[in-house]
PDB file with SEQRES, HELIX, SHEET and CRYST1 records, atoms N, CA, C and O in Angstrom:
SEQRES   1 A   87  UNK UNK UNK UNK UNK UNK UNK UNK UNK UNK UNK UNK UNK          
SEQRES   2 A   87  UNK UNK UNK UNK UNK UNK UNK UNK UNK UNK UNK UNK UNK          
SEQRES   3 A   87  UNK UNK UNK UNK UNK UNK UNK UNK UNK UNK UNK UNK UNK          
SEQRES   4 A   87  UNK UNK UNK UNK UNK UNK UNK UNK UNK UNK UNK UNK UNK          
SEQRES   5 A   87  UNK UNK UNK UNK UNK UNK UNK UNK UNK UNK UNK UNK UNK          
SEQRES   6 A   87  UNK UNK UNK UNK UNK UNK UNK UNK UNK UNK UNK UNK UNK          
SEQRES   7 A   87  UNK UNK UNK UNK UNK UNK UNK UNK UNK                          
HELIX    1 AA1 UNK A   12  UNK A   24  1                                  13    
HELIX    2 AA2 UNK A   29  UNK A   41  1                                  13    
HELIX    3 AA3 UNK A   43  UNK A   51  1                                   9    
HELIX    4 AA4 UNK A   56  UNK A   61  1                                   6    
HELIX    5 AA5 UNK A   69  UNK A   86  1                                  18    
CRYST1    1.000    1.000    1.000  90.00  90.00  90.00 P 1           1          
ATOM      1  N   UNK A   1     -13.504  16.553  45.801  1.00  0.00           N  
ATOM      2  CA  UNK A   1     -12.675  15.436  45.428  1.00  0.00           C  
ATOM      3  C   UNK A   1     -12.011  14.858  46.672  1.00  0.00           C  
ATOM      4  O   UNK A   1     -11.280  15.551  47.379  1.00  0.00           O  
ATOM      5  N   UNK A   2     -12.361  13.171  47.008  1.00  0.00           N  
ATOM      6  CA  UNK A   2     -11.626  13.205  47.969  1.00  0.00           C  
ATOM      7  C   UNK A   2     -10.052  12.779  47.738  1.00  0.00           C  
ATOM      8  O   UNK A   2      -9.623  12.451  46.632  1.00  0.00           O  
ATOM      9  N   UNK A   3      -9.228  12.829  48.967  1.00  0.00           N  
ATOM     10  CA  UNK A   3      -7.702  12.741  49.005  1.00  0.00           C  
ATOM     11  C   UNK A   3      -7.507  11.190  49.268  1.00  0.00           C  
ATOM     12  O   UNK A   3      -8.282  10.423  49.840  1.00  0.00           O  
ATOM     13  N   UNK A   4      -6.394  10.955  48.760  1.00  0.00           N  
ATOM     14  CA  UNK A   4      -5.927   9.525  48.960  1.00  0.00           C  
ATOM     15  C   UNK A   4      -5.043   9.319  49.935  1.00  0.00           C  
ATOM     16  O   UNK A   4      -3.861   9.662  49.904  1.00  0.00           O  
ATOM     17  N   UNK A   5      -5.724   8.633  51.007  1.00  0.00           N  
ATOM     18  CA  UNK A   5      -5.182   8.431  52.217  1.00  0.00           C  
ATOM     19  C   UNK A   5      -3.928   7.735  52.547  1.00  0.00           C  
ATOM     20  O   UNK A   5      -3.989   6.519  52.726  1.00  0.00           O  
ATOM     21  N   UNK A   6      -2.511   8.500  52.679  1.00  0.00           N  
ATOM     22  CA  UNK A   6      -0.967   8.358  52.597  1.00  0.00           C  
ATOM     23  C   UNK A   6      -0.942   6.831  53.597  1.00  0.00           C  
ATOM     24  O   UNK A   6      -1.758   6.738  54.514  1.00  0.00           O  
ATOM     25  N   UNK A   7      -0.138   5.905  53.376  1.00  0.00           N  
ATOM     26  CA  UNK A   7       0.499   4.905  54.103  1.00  0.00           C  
ATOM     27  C   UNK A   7       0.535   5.158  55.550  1.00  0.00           C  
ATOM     28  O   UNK A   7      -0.197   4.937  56.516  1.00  0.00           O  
ATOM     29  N   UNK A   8       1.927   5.832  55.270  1.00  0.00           N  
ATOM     30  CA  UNK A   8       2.835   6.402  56.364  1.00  0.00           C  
ATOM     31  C   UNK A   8       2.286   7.747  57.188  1.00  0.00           C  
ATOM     32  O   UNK A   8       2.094   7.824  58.402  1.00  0.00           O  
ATOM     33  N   UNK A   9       2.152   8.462  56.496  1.00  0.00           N  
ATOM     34  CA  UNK A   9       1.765   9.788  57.013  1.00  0.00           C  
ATOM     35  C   UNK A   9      -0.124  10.206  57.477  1.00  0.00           C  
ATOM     36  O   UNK A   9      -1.185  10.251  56.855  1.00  0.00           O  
ATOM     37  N   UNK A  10       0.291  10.420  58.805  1.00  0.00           N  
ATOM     38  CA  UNK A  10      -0.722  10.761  59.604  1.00  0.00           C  
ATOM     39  C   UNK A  10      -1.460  12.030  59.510  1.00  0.00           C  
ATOM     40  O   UNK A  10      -1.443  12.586  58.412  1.00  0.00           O  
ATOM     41  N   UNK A  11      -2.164  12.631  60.560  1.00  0.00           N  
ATOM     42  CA  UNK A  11      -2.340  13.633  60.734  1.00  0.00           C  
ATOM     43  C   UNK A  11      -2.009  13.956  62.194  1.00  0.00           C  
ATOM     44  O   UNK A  11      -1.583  13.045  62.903  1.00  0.00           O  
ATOM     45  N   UNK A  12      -2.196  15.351  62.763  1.00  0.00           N  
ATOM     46  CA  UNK A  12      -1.901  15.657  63.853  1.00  0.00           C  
ATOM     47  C   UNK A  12      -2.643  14.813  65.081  1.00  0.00           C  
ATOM     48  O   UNK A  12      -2.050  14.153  65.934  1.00  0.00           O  
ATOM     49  N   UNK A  13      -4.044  14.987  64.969  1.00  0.00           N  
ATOM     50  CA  UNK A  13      -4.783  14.115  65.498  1.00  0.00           C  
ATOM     51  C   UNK A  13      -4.484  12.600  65.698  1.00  0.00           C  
ATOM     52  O   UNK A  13      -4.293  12.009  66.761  1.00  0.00           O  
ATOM     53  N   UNK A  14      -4.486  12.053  64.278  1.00  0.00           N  
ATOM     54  CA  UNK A  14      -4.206  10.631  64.145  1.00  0.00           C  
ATOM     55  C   UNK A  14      -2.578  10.448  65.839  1.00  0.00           C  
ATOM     56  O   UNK A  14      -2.464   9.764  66.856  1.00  0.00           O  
ATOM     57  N   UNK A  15      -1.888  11.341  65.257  1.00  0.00           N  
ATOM     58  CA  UNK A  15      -0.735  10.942  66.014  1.00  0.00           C  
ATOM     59  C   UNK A  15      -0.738  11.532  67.212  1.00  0.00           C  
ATOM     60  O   UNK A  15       0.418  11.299  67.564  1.00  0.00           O  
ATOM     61  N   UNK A  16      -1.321  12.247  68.249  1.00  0.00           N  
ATOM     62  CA  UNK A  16      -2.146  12.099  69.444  1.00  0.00           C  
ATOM     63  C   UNK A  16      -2.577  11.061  69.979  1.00  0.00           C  
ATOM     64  O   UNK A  16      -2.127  10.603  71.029  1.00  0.00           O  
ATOM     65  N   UNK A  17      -3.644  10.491  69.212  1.00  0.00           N  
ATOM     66  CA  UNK A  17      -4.425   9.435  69.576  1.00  0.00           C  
ATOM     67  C   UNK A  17      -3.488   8.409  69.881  1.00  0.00           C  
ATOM     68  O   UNK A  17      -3.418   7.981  71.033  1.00  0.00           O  
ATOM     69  N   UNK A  18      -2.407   7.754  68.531  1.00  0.00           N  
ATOM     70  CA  UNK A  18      -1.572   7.063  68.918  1.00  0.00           C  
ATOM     71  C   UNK A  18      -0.608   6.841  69.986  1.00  0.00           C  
ATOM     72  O   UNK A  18      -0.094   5.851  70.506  1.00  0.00           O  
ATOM     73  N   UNK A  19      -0.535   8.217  70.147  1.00  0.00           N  
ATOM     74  CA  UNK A  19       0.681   8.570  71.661  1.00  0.00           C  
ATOM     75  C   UNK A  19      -0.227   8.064  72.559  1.00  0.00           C  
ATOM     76  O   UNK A  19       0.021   7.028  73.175  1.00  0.00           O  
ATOM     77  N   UNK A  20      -0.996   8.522  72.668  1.00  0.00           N  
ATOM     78  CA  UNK A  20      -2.251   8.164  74.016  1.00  0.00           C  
ATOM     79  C   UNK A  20      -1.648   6.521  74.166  1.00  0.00           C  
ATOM     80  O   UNK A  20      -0.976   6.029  75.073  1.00  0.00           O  
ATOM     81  N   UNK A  21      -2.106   5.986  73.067  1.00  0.00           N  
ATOM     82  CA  UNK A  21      -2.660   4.579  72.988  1.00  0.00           C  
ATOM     83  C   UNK A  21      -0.953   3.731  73.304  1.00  0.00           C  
ATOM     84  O   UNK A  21      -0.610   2.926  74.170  1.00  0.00           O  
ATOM     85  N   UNK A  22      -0.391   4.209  72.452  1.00  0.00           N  
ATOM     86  CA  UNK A  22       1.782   3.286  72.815  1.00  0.00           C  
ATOM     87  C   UNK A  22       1.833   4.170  74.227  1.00  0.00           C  
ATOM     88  O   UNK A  22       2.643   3.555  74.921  1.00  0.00           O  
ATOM     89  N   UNK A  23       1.382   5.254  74.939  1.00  0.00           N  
ATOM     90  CA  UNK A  23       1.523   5.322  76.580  1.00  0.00           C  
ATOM     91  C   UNK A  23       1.089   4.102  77.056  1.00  0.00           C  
ATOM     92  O   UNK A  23       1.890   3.292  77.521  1.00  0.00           O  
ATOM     93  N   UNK A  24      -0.576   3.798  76.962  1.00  0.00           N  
ATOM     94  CA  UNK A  24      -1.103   2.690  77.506  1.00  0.00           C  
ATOM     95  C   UNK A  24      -0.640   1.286  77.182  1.00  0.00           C  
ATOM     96  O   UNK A  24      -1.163   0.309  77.719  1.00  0.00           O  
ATOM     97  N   UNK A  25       0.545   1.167  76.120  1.00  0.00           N  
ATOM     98  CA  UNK A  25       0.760  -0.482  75.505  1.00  0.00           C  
ATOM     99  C   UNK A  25      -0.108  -0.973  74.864  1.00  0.00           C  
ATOM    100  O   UNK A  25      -0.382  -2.166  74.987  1.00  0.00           O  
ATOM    101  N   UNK A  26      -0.849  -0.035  73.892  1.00  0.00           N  
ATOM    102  CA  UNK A  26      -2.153  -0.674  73.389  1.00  0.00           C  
ATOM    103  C   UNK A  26      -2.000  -0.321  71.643  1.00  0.00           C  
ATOM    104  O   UNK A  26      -2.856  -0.790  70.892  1.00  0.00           O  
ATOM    105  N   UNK A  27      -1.007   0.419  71.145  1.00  0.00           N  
ATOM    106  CA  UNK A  27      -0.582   1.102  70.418  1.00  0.00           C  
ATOM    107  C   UNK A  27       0.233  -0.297  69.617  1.00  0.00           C  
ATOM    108  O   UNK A  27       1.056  -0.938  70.270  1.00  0.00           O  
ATOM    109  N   UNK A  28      -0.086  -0.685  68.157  1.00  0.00           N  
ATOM    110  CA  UNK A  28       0.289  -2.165  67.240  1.00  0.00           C  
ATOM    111  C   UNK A  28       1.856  -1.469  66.487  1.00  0.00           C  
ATOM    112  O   UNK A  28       2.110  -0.272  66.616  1.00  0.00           O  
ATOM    113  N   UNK A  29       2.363  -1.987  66.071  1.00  0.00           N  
ATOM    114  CA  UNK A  29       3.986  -1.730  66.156  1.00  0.00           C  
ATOM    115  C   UNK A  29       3.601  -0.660  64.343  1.00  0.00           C  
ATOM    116  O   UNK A  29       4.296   0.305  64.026  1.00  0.00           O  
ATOM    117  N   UNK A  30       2.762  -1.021  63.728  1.00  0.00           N  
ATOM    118  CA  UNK A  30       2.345  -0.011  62.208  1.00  0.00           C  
ATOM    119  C   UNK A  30       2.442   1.320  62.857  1.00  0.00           C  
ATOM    120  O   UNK A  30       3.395   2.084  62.705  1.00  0.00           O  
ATOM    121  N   UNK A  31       1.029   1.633  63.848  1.00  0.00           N  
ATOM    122  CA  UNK A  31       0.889   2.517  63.987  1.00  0.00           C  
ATOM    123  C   UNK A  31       2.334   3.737  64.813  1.00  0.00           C  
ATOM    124  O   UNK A  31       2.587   4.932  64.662  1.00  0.00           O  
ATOM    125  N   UNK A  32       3.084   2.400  65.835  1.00  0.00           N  
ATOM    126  CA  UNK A  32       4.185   3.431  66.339  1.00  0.00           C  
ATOM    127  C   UNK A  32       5.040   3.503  65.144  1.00  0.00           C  
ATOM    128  O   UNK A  32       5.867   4.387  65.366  1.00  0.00           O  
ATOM    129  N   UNK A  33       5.220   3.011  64.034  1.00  0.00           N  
ATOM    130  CA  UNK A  33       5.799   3.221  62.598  1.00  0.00           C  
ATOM    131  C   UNK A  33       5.400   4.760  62.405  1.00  0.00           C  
ATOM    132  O   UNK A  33       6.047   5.685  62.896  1.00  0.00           O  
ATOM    133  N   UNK A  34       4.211   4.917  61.601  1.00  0.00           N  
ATOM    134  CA  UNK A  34       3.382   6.635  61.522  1.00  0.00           C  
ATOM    135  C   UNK A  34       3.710   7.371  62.656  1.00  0.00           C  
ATOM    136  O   UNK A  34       3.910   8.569  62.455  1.00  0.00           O  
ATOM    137  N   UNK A  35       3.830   6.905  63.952  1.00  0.00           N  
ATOM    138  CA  UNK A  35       3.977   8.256  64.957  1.00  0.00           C  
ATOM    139  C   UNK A  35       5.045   8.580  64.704  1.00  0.00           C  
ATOM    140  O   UNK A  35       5.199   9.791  64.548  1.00  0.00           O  
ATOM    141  N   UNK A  36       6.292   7.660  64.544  1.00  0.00           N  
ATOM    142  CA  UNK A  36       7.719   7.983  64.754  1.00  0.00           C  
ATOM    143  C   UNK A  36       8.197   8.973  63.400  1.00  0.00           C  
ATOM    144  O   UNK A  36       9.066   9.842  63.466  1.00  0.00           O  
ATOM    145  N   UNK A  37       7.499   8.655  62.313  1.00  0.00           N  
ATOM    146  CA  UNK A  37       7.833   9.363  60.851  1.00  0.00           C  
ATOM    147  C   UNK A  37       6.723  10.835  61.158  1.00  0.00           C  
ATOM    148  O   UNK A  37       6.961  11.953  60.702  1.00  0.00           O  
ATOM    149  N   UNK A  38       5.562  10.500  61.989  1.00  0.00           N  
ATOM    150  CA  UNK A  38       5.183  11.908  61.587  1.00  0.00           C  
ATOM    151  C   UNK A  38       5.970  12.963  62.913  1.00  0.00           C  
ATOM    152  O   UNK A  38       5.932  14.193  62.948  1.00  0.00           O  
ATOM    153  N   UNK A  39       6.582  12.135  63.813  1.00  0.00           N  
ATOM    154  CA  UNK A  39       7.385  12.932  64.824  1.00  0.00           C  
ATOM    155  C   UNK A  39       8.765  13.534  64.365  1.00  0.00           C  
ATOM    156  O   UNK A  39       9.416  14.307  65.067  1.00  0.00           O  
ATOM    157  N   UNK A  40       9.203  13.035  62.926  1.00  0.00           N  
ATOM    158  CA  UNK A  40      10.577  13.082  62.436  1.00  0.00           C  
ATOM    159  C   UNK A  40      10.298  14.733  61.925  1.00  0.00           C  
ATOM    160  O   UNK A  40      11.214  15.533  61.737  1.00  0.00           O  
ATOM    161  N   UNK A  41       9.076  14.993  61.778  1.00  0.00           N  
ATOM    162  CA  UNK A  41       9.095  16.103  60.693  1.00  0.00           C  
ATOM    163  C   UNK A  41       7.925  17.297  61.461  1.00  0.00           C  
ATOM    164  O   UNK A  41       7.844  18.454  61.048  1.00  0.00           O  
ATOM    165  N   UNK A  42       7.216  16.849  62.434  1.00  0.00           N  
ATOM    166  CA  UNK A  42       5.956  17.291  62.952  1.00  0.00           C  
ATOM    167  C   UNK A  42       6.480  18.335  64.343  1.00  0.00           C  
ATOM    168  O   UNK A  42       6.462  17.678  65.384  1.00  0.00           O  
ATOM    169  N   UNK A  43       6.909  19.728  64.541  1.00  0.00           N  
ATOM    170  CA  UNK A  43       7.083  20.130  65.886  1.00  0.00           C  
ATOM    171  C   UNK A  43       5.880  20.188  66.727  1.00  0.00           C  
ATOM    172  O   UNK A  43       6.039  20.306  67.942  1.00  0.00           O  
ATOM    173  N   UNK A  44       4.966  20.135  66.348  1.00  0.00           N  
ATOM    174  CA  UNK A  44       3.485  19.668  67.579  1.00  0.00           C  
ATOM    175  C   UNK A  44       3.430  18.489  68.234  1.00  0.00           C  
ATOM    176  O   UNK A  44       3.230  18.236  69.422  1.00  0.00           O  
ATOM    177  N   UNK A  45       3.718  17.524  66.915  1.00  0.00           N  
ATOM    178  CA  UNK A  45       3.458  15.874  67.684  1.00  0.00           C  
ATOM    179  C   UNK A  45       4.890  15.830  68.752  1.00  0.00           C  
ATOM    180  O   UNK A  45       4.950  15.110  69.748  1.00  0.00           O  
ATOM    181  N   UNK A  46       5.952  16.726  68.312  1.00  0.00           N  
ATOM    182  CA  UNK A  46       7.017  15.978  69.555  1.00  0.00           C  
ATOM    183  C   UNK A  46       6.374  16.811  70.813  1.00  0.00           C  
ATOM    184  O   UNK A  46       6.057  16.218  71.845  1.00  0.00           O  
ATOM    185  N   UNK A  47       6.188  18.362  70.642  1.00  0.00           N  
ATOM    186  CA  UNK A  47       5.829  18.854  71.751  1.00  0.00           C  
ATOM    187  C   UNK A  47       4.768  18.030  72.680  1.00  0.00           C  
ATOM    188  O   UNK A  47       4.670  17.950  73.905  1.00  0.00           O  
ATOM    189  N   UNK A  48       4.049  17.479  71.672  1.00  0.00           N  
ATOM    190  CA  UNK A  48       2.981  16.537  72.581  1.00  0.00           C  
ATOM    191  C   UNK A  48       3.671  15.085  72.997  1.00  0.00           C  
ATOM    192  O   UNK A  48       3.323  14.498  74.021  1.00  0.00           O  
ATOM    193  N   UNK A  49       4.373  14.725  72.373  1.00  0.00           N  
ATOM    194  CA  UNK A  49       4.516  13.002  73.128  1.00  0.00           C  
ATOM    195  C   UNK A  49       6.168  13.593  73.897  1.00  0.00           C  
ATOM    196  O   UNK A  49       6.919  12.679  74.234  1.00  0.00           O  
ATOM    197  N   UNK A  50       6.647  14.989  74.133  1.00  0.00           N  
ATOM    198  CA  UNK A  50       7.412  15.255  74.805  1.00  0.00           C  
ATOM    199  C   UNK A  50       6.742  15.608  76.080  1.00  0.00           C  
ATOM    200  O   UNK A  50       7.445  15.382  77.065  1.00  0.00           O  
ATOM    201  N   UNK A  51       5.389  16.177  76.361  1.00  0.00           N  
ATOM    202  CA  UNK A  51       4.664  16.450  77.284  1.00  0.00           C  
ATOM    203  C   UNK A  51       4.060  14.872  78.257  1.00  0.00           C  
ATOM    204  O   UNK A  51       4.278  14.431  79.385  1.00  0.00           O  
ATOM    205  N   UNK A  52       2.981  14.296  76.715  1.00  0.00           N  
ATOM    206  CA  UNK A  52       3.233  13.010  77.357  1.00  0.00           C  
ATOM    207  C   UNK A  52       3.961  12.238  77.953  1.00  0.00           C  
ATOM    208  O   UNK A  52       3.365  11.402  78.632  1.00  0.00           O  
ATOM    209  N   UNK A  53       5.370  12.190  77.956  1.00  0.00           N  
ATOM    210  CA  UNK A  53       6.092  11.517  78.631  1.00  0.00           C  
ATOM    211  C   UNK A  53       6.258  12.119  79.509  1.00  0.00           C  
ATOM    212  O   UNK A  53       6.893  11.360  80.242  1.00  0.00           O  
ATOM    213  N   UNK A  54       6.099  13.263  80.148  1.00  0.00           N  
ATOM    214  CA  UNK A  54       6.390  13.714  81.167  1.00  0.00           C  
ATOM    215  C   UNK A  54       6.116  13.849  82.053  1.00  0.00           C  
ATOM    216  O   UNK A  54       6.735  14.049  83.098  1.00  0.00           O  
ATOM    217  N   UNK A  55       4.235  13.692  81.599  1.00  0.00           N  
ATOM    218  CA  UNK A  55       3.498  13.371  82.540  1.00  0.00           C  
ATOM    219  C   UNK A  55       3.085  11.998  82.735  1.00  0.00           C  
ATOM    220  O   UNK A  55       2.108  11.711  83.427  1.00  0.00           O  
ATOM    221  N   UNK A  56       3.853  11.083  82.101  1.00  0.00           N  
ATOM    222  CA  UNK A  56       3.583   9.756  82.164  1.00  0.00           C  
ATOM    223  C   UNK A  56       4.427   9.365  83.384  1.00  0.00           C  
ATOM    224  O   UNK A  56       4.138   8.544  84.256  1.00  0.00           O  
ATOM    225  N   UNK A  57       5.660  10.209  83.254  1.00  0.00           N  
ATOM    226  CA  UNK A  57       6.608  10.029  84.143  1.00  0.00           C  
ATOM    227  C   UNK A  57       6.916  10.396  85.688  1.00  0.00           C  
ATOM    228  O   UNK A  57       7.663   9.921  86.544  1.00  0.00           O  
ATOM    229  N   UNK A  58       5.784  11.701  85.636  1.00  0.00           N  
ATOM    230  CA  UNK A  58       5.280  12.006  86.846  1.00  0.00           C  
ATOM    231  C   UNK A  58       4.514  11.354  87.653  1.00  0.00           C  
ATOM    232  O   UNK A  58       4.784  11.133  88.834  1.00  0.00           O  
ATOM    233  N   UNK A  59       3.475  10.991  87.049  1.00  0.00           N  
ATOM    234  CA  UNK A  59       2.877  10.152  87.280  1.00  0.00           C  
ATOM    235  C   UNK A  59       2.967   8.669  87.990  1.00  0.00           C  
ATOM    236  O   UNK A  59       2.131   8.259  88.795  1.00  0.00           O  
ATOM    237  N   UNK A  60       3.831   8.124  87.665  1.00  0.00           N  
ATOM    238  CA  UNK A  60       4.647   6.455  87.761  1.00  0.00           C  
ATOM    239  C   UNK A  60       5.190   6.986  89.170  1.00  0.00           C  
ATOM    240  O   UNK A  60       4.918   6.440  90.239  1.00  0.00           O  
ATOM    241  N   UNK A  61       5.982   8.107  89.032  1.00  0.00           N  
ATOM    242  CA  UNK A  61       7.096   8.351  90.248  1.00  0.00           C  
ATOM    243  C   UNK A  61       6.521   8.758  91.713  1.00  0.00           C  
ATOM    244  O   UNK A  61       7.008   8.524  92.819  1.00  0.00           O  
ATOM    245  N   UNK A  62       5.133   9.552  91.307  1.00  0.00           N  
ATOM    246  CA  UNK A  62       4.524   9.884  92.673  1.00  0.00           C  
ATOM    247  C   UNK A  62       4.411   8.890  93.779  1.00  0.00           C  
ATOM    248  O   UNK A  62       4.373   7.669  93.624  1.00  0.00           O  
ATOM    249  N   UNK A  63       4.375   9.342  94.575  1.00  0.00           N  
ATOM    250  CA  UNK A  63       3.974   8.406  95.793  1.00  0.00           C  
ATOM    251  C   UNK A  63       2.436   8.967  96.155  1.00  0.00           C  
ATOM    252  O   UNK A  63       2.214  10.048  96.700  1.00  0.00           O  
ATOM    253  N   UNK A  64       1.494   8.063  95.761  1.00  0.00           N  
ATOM    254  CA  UNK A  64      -0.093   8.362  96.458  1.00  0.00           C  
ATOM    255  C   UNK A  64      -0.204   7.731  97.493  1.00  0.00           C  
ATOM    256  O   UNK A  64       0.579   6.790  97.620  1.00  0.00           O  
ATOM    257  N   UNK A  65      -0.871   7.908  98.245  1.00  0.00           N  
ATOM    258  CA  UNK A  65      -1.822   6.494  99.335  1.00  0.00           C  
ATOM    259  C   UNK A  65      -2.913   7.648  99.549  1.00  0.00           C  
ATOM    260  O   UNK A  65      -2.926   8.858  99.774  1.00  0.00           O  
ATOM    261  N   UNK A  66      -3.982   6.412  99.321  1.00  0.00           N  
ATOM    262  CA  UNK A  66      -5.153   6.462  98.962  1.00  0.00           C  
ATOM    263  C   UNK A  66      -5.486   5.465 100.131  1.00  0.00           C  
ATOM    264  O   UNK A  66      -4.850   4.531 100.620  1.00  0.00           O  
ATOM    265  N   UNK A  67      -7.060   6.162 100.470  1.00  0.00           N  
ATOM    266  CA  UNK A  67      -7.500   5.303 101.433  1.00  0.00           C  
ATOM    267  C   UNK A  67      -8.088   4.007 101.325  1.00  0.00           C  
ATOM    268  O   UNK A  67      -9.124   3.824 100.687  1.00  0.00           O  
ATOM    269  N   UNK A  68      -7.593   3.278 101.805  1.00  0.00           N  
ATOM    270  CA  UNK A  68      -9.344   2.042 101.695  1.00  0.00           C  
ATOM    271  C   UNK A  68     -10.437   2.179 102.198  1.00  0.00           C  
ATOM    272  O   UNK A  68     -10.899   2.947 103.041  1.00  0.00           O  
ATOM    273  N   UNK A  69     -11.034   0.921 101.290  1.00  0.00           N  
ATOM    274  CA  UNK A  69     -12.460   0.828 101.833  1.00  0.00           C  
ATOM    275  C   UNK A  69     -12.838   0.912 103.326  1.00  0.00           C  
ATOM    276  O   UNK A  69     -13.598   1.841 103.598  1.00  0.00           O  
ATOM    277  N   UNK A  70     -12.490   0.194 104.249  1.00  0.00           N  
ATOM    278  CA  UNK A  70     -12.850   0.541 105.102  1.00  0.00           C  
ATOM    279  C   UNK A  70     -12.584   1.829 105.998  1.00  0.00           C  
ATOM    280  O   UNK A  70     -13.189   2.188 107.008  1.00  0.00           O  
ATOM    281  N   UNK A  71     -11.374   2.498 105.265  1.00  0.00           N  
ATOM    282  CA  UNK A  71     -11.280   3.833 105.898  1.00  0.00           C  
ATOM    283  C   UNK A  71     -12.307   4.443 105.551  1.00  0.00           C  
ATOM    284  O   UNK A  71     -12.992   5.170 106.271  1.00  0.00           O  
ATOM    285  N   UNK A  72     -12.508   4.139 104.219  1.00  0.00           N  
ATOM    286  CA  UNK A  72     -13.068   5.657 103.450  1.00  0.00           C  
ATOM    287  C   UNK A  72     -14.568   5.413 104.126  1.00  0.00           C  
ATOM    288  O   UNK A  72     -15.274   6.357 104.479  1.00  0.00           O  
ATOM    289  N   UNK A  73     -14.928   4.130 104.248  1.00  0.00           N  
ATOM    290  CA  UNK A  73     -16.284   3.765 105.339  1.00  0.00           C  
ATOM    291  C   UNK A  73     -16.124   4.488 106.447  1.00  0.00           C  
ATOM    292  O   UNK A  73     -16.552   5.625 106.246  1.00  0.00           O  
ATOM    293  N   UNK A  74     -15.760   4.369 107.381  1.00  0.00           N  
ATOM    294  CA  UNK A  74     -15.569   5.142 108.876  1.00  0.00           C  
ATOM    295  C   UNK A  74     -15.431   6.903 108.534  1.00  0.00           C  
ATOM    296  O   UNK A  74     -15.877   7.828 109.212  1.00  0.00           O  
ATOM    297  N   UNK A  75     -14.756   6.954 107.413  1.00  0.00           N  
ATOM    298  CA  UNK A  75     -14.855   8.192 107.155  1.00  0.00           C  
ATOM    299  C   UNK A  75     -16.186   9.006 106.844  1.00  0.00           C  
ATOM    300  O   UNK A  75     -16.430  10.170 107.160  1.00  0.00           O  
ATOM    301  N   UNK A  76     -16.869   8.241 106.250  1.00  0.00           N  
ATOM    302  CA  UNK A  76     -17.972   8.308 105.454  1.00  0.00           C  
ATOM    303  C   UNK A  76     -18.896   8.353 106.707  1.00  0.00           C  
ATOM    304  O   UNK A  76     -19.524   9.397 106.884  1.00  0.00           O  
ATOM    305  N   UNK A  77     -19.027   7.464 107.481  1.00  0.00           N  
ATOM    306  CA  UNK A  77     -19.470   7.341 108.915  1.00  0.00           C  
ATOM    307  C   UNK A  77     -19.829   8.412 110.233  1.00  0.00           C  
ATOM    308  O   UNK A  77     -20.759   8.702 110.986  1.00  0.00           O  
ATOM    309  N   UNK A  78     -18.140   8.842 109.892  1.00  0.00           N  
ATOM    310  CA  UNK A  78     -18.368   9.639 111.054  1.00  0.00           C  
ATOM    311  C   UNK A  78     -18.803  11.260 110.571  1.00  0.00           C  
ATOM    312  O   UNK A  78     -19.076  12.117 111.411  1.00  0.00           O  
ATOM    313  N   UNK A  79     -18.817  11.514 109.150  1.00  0.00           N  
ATOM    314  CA  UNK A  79     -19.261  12.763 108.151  1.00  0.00           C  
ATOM    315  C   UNK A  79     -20.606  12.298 108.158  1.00  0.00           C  
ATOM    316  O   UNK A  79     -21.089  13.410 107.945  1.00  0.00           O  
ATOM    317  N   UNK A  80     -21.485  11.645 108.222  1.00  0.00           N  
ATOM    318  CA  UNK A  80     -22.887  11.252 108.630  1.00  0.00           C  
ATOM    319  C   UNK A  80     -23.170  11.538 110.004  1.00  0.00           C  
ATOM    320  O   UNK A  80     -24.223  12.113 110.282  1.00  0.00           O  
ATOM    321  N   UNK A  81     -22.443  11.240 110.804  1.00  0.00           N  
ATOM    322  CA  UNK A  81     -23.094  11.234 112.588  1.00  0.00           C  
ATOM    323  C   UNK A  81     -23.154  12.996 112.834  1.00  0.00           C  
ATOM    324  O   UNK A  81     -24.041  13.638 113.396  1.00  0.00           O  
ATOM    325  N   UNK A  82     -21.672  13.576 112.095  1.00  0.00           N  
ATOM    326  CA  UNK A  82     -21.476  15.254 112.596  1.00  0.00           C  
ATOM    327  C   UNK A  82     -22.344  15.795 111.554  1.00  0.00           C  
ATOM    328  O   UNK A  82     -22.626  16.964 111.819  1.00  0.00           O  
ATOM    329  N   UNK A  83     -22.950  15.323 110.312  1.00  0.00           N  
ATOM    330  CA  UNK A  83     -24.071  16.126 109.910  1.00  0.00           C  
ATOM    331  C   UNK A  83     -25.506  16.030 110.576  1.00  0.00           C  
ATOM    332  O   UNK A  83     -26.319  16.950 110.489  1.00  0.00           O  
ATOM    333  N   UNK A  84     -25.755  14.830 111.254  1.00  0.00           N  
ATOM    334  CA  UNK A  84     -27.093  14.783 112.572  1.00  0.00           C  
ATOM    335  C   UNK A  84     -26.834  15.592 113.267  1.00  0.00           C  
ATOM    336  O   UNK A  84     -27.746  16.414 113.364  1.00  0.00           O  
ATOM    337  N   UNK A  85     -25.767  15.856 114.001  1.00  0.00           N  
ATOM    338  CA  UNK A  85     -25.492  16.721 115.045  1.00  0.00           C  
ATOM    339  C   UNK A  85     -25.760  18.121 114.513  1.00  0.00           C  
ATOM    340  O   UNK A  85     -26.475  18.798 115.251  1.00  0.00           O  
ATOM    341  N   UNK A  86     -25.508  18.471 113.839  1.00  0.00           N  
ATOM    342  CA  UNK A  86     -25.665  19.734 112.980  1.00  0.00           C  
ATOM    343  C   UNK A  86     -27.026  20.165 112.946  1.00  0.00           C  
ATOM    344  O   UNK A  86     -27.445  21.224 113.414  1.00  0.00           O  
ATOM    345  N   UNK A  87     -27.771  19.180 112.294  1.00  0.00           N  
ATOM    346  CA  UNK A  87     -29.493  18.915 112.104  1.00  0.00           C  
ATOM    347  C   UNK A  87     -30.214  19.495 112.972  1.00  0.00           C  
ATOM    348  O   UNK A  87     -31.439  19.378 112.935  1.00  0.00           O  
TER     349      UNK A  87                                                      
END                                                                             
């Protein structure tokens, strides 16, 4: 018999996915409706969009530098010439 699929209420999964998706701004204002009600009552979904944010937040705050193209060329370059030499 199948179940009749609740309004409001999600599943664990369902409200994962959603966290994912309101991290990225891609998440429609219904669905952050269901996350927020199944977070009212759910200790997994907070542990998870408590994690998510944390690493959302890590994330934002790091400082990377990353090379460019033309570094990562010369780099690439000169890891070609010292593997001939090797040869």
């Amino acid at each position: 018999m199948k179940q009749k699929k609740s309004f409001l209420f999600i599943s664990c999964d369902e409200a994962k996915h959603i966290c994912d998706k309101a991290q990225y701004k891609e998440a429609s204002i219904l669905e952050k409706m269901k996350l927020n009600v199944r977070y009212l009552w759910c200790k997994v979904t907070r542990s998870y969009i408590k994690r998510n944010k944390k690493l959302t937040h890590t994330i934002k705050s790091s400082n990377i530098n990353c090379l460019n193209n033309s570094e990562k060329q010369h780099l690439q370059k000169q890891f070609k010439q010292e593997l001939k030499k090797q040869q």
